[in-house]
N, C-alpha and C positions, 0 to 999 in steps of 0.2 A: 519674328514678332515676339515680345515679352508677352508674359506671360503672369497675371497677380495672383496672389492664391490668399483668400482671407483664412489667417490661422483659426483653427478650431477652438482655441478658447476665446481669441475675438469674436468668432461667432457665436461662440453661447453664449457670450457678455451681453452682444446687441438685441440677441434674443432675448435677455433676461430684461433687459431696456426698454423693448418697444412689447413684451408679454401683455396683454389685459392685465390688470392691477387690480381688479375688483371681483370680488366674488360671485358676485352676478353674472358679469360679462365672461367668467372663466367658465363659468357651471354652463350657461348659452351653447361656448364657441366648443365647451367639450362634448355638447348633446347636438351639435348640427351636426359636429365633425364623425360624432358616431353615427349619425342618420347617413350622415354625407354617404361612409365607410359602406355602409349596410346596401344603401340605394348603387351605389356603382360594384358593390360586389355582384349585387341581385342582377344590376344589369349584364355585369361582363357573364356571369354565367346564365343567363339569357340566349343572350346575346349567340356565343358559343354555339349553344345548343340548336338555337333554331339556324344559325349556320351551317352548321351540320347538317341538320335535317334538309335544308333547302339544298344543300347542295349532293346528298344523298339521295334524294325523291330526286337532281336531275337526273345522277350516274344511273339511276335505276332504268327511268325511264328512259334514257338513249338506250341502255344494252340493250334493253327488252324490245324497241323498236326497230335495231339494227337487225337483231337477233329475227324479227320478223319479216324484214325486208329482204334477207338474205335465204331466210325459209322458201320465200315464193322465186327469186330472181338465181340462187347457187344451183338448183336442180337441171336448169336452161344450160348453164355452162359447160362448154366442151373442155376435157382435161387429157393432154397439157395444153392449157388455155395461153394465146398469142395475146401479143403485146394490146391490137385493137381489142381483143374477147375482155380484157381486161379495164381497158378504157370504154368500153361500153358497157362494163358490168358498175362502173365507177357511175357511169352519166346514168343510168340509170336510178344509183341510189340516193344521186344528188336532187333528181328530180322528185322520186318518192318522199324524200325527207321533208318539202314545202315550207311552212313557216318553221322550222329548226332549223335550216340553211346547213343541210348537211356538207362537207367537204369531203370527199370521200377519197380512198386511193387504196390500190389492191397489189400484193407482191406474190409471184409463184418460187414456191421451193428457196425462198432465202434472198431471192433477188429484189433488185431495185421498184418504190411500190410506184407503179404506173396510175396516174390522177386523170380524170376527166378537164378539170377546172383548173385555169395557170394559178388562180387565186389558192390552193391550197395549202394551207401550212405544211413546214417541212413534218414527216412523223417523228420522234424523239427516238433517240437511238435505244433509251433505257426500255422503251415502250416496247420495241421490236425484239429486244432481248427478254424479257420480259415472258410476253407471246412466245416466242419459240420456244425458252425453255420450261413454262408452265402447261404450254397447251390447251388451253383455257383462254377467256374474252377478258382481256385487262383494259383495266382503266386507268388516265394521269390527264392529270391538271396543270396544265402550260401558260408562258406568256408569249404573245403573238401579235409586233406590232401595237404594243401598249395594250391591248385586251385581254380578259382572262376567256382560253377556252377549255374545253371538255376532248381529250383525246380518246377514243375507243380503239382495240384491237384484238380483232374477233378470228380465231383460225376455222375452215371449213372443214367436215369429214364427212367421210362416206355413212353413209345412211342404211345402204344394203348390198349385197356383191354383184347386181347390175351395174355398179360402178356411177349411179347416182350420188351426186354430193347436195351437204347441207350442214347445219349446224349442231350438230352433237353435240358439241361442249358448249356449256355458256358460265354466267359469273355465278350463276346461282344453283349449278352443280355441286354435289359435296365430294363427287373422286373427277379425275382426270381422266380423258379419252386415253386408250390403249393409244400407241405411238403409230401403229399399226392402219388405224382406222382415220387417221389424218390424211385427205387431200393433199396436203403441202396449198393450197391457195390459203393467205390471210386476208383479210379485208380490213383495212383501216378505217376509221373517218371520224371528223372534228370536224365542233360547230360551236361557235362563242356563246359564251355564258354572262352576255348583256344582261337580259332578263333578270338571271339570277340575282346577279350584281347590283340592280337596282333592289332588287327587295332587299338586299342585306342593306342597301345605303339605306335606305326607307327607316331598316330596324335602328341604325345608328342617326338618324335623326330623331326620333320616335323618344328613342332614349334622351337623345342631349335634351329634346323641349322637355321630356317630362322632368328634368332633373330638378331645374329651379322652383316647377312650382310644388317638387319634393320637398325643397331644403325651407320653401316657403309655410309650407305644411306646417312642416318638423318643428318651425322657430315658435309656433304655437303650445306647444307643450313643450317646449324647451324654458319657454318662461315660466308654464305654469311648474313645473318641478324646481325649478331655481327660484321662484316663489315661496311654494312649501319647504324651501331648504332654507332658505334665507331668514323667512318669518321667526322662528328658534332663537335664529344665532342673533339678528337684531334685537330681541328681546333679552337675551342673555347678554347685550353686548349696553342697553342702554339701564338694564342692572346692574352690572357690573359697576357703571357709571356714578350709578345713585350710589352705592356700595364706597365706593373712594372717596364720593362726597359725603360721608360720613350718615348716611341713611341705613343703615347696620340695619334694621326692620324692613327690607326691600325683600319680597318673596315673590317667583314667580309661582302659574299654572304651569303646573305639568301635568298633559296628558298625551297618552299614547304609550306602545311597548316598543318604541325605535331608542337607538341611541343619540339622538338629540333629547329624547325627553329623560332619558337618561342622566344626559349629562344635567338638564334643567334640575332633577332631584338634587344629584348633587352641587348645584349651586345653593340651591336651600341649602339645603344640611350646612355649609361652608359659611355661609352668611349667618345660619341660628346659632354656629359655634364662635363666629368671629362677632356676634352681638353679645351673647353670655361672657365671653372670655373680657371683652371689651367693658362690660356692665361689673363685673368682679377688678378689673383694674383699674376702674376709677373709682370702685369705692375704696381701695387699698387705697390709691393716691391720696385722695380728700382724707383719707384715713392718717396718712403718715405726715399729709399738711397739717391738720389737724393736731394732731399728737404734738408735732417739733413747733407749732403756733402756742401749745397749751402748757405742754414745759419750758418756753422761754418764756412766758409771762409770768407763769410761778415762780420763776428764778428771779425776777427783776426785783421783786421786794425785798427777796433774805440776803438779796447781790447789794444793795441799794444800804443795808442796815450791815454787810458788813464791809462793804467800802467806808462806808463813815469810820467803823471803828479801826481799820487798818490804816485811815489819814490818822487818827491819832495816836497809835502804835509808831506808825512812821516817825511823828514829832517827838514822841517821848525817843525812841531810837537813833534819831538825832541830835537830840539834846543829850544823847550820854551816859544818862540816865540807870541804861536797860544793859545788864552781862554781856560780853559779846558773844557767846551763845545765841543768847536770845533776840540780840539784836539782828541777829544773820536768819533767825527762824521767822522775824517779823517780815524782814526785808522782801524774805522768799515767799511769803503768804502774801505778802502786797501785791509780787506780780503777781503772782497767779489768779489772784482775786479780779486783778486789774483784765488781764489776757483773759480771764471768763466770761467779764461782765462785756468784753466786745464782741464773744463768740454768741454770746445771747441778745444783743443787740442785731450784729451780723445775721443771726437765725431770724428775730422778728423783722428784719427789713425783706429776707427772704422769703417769710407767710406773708408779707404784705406783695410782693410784686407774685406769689403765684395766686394768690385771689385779686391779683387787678386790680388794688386797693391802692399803688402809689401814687401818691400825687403831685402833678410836675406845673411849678410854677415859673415860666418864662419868661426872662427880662433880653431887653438886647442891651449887650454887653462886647466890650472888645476882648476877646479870647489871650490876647496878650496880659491884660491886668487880670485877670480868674490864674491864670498861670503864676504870676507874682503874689497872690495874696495867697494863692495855693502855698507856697513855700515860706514865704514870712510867718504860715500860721503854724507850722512844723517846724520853723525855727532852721529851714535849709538857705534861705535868701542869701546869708554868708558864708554860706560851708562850702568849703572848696572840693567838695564831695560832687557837689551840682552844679553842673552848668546852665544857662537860661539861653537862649538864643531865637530874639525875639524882634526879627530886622523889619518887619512890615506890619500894618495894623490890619486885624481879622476878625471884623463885625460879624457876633453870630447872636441866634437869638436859642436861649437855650436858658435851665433851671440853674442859678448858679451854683448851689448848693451840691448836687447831684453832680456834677462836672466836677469840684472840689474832691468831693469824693473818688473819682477815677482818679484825677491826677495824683492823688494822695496814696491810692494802693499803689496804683503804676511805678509814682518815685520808689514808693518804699520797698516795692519786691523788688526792683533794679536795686535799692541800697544792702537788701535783705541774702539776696541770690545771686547776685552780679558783683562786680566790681569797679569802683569808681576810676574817671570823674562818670556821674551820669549827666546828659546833656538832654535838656528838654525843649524840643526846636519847635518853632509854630509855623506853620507856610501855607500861603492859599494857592489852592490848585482850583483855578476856575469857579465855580458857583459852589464849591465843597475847600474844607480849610481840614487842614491834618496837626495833628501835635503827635509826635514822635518822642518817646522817650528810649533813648539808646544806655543802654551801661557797657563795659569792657569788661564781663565777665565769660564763661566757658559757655555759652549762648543754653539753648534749650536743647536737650536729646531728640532725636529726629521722632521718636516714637512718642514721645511726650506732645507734642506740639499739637497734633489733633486732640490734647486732652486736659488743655493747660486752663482753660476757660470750666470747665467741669468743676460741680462741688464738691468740696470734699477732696479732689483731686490734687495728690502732691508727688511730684515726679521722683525726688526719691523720699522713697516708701520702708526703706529701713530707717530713718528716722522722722516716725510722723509726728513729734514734738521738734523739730527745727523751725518750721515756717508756717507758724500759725494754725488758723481753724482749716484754712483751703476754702474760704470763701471770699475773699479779697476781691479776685480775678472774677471769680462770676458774678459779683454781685458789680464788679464794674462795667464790667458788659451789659448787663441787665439797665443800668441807670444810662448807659452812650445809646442804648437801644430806645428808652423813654426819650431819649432827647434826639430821636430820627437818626442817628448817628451810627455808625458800627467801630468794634474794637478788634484789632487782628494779632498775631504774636507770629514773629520768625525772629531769622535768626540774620545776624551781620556779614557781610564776606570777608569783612575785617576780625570778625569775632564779636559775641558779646551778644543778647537778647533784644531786638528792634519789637516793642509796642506801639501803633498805630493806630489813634484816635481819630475819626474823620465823623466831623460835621457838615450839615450844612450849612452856605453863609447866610447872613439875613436876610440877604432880598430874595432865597428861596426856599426862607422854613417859613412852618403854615406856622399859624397863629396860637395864642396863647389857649393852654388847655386849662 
């Protein structure tokens, strides 16, 4: 027959699978299971003991009765006692024995032991060796016929040099009869241990009933301690709660000297420090909103009065006018004038979307013409720099303005950090519509790309006068955001930098804000 064997880490898996799962239920099944533990130890060493003792209080009491019977009936005996003298010495003791159902059988000098009763068990051979060579009354416990009995085997001795016999030795002697002073008559006899037998079954019943209404007991304080253990951790556990939801002032009661209230302090202490620490970094924040809010507004006037006069620097610079020197020193203050006034623009649209101040004005519009007037207004609509690829119509409802402005970074970091053509594809994928702007440049760095949406952020960083302020990409995101939408950046398998504008379509954006 086969044979299946569940391997041992399958079985700790299934165990790990069908374990209690809850704290409760584990604190429970580990406080019966120690009751359980405690009540069947208590029992088996009970148990044990008073088996013992039952079946001790019999051994005692047959020796001591044989030991009596053989006091009044050995002395009668003629020695060397005949096969009848022996079988009458037997019927006798069967008779005297009464309710113990004595079996009794007698051997002289080493020989065969002659029984009264055909019903007597055989004597055990260990028993008979035993006897002779202890010389003393031994005792063993046999099976016979499915029953358990009580063997005894008692040798007789002479008593005094009349050549009367009797019992001189017995079990409860502390030396041995001189060898000398031994009859050679032994006396056997065995009587079942029903009796007994029942009392111990008694005790193993006794025990099984008492178990369940032990573990029934048990399951009473098993709750209440899985109770008082529990109470803590669910307090600390619906703290912790308030604590993620942003309740930083959540403090429990701690009392008591255990390590649960322990731990309770320390959730204090952790929560008063992640409130203070939290309470200091937003006012740095609002601090440094503040700050980049209040020098970009400063700068808009003296930006504003010297743009006017770098348009007229420019004109006279053009017109010829101006040294070539000077003309290259106007040029070069123009941009720069020009590139500030948008990094200060760029800063005030960024204090407006972190105080929640932008505002998003929603038309529904086909996403295909924001894409074309996107390019026409940058003067890309003919430049063979850009591609448009715009096969289907893609109703969305969205700020147009703010969406002009993504596509307008998006082309231009593709035109800026890429390399042409860049293609700007438009496709509706179900109740959301994606615009895609691909260029054929050396794509993004793998380590950039979780960073490429960040302010201020420029991947490379030995030259951070290349590509602007580094607010381009976040401030587009921020606007696809205003308008339900997300903005993503990877990279091509062809090569080249993939941005990913997705909307939703009209018939599944909410309403005008």
């Amino acid at each position: 027959m086969r044979r299946f064997r569940l391997p041992l880490r399958s079985a700790a898996s299934v165990f790990r699978r069908h374990a209690p799962r809850g704290l409760r239920v584990r604190l429970v099944v580990a406080f019966l299971l120690a009751a359980a533990f405690g009540a069947l130890l208590t029992a088996g060493l009970t148990f044990h003991r008073a088996r013992a003792a039952i079946l001790d209080r019999a051994e005692e009491t047959a020796v001591a009765d044989l030991r009596t019977q053989l006091d009044s009936l050995a002395p009668d005996l003629t020695l060397p006692p005949t096969a009848e003298d022996l079988r009458g010495l037997t019927r006798q003791i069967d008779q005297a024995g009464g309710a113990r159902a004595w079996h009794a059988s007698a051997s002289y000098r080493g020989g065969e032991p002659v029984a009264a009763s055909p019903g007597t068990p055989p004597v055990p051979d260990e028993l008979r060796r035993a006897v002779q060579d202890s010389g003393r009354a031994v005792h063993q416990r046999t099976e016979h016929d499915g029953r358990p009995w009580l063997a005894l085997g008692m040798p007789v001795a002479y008593t005094d040099d009349s050549g009367d016999t009797g019992t001189g030795t017995g079990a409860d002697e502390d030396t041995d009869a001189d060898a000398g002073s031994l009859s050679g008559l032994t006396v056997y006899a065995a009587f079942p241990l029903d009796d007994d037998r029942a009392d111990i079954d008694a005790l193993v019943t006794a025990a099984e009933a008492g178990a369940v209404p032990a573990l029934a007991l048990a399951l009473v304080p098993a709750l209440f301690a899985a109770r008082s253990v529990l109470r803590p951790v669910r307090r600390l556990r619906h703290g912790a709660e308030r604590i993620a939801a942003g309740e930083l002032d959540t403090r429990l009661d701690a009392s008591g000297r255990d390590e649960l209230a322990d731990l309770t302090r320390s959730f204090n202490t952790m929560a008063e420090t992640l409130e203070r620490d939290a309470a200091e970094l937003r006012r740095l924040e609002a601090g440094a909103r503040r700050f980049a809010a209040d020098v970009a507004h400063e700068l808009r006037t003296p930006l504003a009065a010297m743009a006017a006069v770098t348009e007229v620097l420019d004109e006279d610079a053009a017109s010829g006018v101006l040294p070539a020197d000077t003309e290259d020193a106007v040029r070069l203050i123009s941009e720069e004038v020009r590139a500030l006034a948008r990094t200060v623009e760029d800063l005030m649209e960024v204090s407006r979307f972190d105080a929640k101040a932008a505002p998003v004005h929603r038309e529904d519009v086909d996403l295909r013409t924001l894409v074309t007037k996107t390019l026409q207004l940058r003067g890309w609509a003919h430049d063979e720099r850009v591609r448009a690829d715009l096969p289907e119509p893609a109703p969305v409802r969205v700020d147009p303005r703010r969406i002009d402005v993504v596509l307008g970074n998006l082309v231009a970091n593709a035109l800026h950090h890429g390399r042409p053509p860049v293609t700007v594809a438009v496709r509706v994928r179900g109740d959301r519509v994606e615009v895609t702007v691909t260029d054929r440049g050396p794509g993004i760095p793998d380590e950039a790309l979780a960073y490429v949406f960040d302010r201020f952020y420029k991947a490379d960083a030995a030259r951070p006068r290349s590509g602007g302020s580094g607010l381009g990409l976040a401030i587009a995101r921020e606007n696809a955001a205003l308008n339900d939408g997300s903005l993503t950046a990877a990279n091509h398998p062809d090569g080249g930098a993939v941005f990913t504008l997705t909307l939703p379509s009209a018939a599944s954006s909410p309403g005008t804000t």
